[in-house]
N, C-alpha and C positions, 0 to 999 in steps of 0.2 A: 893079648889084645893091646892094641897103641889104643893111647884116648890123648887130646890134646885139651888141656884146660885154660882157659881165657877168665882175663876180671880177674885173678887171682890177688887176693888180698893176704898181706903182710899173716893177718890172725886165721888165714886157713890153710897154711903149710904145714903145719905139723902134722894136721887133721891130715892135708892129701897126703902126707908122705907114710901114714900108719896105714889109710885105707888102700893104697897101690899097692904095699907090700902084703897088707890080707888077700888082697886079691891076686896079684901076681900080675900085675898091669905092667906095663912101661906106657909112665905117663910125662909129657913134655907141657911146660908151666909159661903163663907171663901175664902183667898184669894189663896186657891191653886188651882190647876188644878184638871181637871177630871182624873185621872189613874185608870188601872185596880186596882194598889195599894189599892187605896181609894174608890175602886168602893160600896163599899158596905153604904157607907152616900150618897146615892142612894137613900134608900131603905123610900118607902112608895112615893117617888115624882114620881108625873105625870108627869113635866116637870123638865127639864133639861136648865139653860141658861149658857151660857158662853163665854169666848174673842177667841182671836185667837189662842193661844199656847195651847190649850187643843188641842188634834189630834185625831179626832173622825175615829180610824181606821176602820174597819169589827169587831176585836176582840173587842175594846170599846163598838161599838154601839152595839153588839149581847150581851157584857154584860148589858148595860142598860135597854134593851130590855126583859131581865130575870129578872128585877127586877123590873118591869111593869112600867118604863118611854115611855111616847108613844110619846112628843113632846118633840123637839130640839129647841132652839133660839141660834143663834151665835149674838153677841152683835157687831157685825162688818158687814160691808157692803160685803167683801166679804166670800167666803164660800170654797176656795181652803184647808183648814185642816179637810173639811170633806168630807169623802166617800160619795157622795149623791149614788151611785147605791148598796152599801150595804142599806143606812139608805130606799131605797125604798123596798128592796128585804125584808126587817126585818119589812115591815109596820109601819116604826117611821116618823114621817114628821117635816121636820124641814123649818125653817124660815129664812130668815137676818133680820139685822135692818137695818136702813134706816137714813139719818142726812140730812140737807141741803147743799149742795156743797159751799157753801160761804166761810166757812172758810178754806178747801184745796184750793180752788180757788185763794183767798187769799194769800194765803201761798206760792204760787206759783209766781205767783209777784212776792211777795217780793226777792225768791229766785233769779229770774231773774236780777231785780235790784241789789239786793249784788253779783251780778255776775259779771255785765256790771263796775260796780262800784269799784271793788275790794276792799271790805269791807275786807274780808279775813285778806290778807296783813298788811295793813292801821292797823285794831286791832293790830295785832303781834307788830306793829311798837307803837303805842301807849301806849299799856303797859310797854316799856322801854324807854320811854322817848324820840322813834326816830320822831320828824313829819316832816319828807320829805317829799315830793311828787313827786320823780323819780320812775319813773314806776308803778305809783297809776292812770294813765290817763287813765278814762272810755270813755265809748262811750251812745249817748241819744238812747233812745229805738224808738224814734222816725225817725231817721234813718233807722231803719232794720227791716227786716221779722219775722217772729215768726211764727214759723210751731207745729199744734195742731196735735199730732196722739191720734185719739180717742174723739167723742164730744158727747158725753152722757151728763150726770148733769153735770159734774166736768168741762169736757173740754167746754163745754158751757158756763159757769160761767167762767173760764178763757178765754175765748175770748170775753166775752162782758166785764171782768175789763179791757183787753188790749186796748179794741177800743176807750178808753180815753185818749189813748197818743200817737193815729196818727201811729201808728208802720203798714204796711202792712201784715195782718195775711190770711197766708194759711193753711187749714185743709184736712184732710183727715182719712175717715171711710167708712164702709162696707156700709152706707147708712147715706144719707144728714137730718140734724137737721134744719127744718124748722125755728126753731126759731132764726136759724143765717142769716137768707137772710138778704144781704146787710151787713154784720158784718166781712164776711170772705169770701173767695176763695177756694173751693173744688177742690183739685189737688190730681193728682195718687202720690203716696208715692213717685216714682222716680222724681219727680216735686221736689215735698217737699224736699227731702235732697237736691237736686243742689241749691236750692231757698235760704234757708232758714238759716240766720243769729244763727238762736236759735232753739231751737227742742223740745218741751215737751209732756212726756209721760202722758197720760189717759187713756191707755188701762187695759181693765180687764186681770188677768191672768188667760190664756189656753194654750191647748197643745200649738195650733197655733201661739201663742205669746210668749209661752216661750224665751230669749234669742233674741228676736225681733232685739234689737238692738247688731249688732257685728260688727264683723271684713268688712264681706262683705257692711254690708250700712254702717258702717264707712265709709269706701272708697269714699261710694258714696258721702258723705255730703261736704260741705266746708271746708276749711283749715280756721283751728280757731274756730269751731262750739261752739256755748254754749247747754249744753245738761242738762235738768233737768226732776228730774223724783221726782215725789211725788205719784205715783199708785203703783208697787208691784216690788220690788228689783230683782225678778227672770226676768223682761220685757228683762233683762241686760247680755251678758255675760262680766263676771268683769273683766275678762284676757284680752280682745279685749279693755276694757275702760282706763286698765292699760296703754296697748301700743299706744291708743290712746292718752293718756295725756304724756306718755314718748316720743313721736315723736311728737308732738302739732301738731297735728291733731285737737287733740280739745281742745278749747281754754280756755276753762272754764266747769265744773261740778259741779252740784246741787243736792245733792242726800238728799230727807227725808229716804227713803228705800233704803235697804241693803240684797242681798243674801247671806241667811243663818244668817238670823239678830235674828232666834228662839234662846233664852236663852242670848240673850245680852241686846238689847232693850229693854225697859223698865224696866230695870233691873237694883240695883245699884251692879256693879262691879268694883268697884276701887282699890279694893283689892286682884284683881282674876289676873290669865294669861290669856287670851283670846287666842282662836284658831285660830280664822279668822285671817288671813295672809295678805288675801288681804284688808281686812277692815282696820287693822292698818298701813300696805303701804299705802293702796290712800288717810289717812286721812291728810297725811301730805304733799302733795304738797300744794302751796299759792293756786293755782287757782282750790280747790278742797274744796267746800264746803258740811259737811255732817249732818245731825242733825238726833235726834234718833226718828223715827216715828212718829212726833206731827205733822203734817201739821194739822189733823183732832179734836187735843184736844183745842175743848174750850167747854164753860162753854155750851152753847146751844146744840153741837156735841153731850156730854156726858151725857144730860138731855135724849135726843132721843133716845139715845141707850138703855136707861136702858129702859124707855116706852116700846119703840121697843121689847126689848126682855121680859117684862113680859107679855106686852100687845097678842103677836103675840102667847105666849103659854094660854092665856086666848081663846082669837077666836079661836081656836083651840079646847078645850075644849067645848067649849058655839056651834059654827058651822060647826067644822070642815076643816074651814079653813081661811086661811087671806091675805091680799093682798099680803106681802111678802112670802107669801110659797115658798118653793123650791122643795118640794118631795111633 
């Protein structure tokens, strides 16, 4: 089986060059994108693997699809950069990949504590030699509520590291995760904002969730909320988090992701102008913490992906199908 791989990053070659060989692939590599541009290094693969910045639109996927690719892997858990009801209508099936939630979980912590902590600050002050500690006074997590929206893998794994520090955690989803009994409080969302000291996002991104959080359940949550999100920058509208942090409404922000973060993240631009407006406004209040996408990069994350995504166009090939299929 040809499979061609796109996005390939510097820290996932070793991974493809062991997985190709378990497999018996010949597999052809490069770190750009899929475009129609380049659509034609296409040509002879069966499959198709790739990250999130390729945008497998109707016109992508009908081109690959002319050039007898019949399998998709997205090398990321989620799948919002692709048309799944073209890639069904065009008979391509495509897959995710899959990682263990430990290290967003993780990562999400941590974000909370450099929150409560004012780690922010404190740096800025350290680097010039200021070490006050006038208006550096955190608060313990053990004091306060911590409100999950969304408890799938991720949000599950961030409620069982929270239940280590005594904090009161309330959750809420379209349906309860058995493996929390006894770990947390199942509350309706209006609950949750009145409740809840802290607020993190796990939701996938859909219509329905788009922009999740705004102006209206700002309102509703606390005065001083700490709000952190490590799932999909679009959960947000950014205008509403602006006014929100410029009336301190909320008291603190954790952002791994950022809307319209396509073409910056994971990107070196140091030397660019950047468009996003609101990215470089909110990056600079003190109690606005932002980081570029990594909640998910570590070494085990990025092993499973590449698996994932050559593994997932193999079964495909060999069965027909694989546990992560999507189409």
């Amino acid at each position: 089986m040809k499979i061609a791989a796109y996005e390939v990053r510097r820290d996932e070659q070793k991974d493809f060059a062991f997985i190709a060989e378990k497999f018996g692939v010949e597999l052809t590599e490069t770190e750009d994108n899929l475009t129609l541009e380049n659509i034609d290094t296409v040509n002879g693969a069966e499959g198709v693997t790739t990250l999130g910045r390729t945008r497998f639109d109707r016109a992508l996927l009908t081109a690959v699809q002319e050039r007898g690719v019949k399998y998709i892997s997205t090398r990321t858990i989620g799948a919002d950069h692709i048309d799944l009801t073209a890639a069904k209508e065009l008979g391509l099936k495509v897959c995710n990949s899959n990682y263990a939630p430990n290290g967003v979980a993780d990562y999400t912590v941590m974000l909370i504590l450099l929150s409560l902590r004012k780690y922010k600050p404190a740096l800025w002050r350290a680097q010039v030699n200021d070490y006050s500690l006038a208006g550096l006074q955190g608060r313990e997590l053990r004091n306060l509520t911590v409100g999950i929206l969304g408890t799938g893998k991720i949000g599950a794994a961030v409620i069982k590291n929270l239940s280590g520090f005594g904090c009161r955690i309330l959750a809420s989803d379209i349906r309860e995760n058995p493996s929390l009994k006894g770990l947390c409080t199942y509350v309706d969302n209006e609950t949750l904002y009145k409740a809840c000291d802290i607020i993190s996002l796990h939701m996938p991104l859909l219509e329905s969730t788009r922009h999740f959080v705004n102006a209206e359940t700002i309102a509703k949550m606390k005065d001083g909320v700490t709000i952190i999100n490590c799932a999909r920058g679009e959960l947000m509208n950014i205008p509403d988090m602006i006014r929100g942090i410029e009336t301190q409404k909320i008291g603190a922000l954790a952002l791994d992701v950022f809307d319209k973060e396509d073409g910056i993240y994971h990107e070196n631009r140091r030397d660019d102008i950047l468009s996003n407006r609101d990215m470089a406004y909110l990056r600079q209040f003190p109690n606005v913490i932002m980081t570029q996408h990594m909640a998910f990069y570590t070494d085990a994350a990025v092993q499973s992906m590449v698996f994932c995504g050559i593994e997932g166009l193999c079964d495909f090939a060999k069965t027909g199908h694989t546990e992560t299929e999507l189409v």
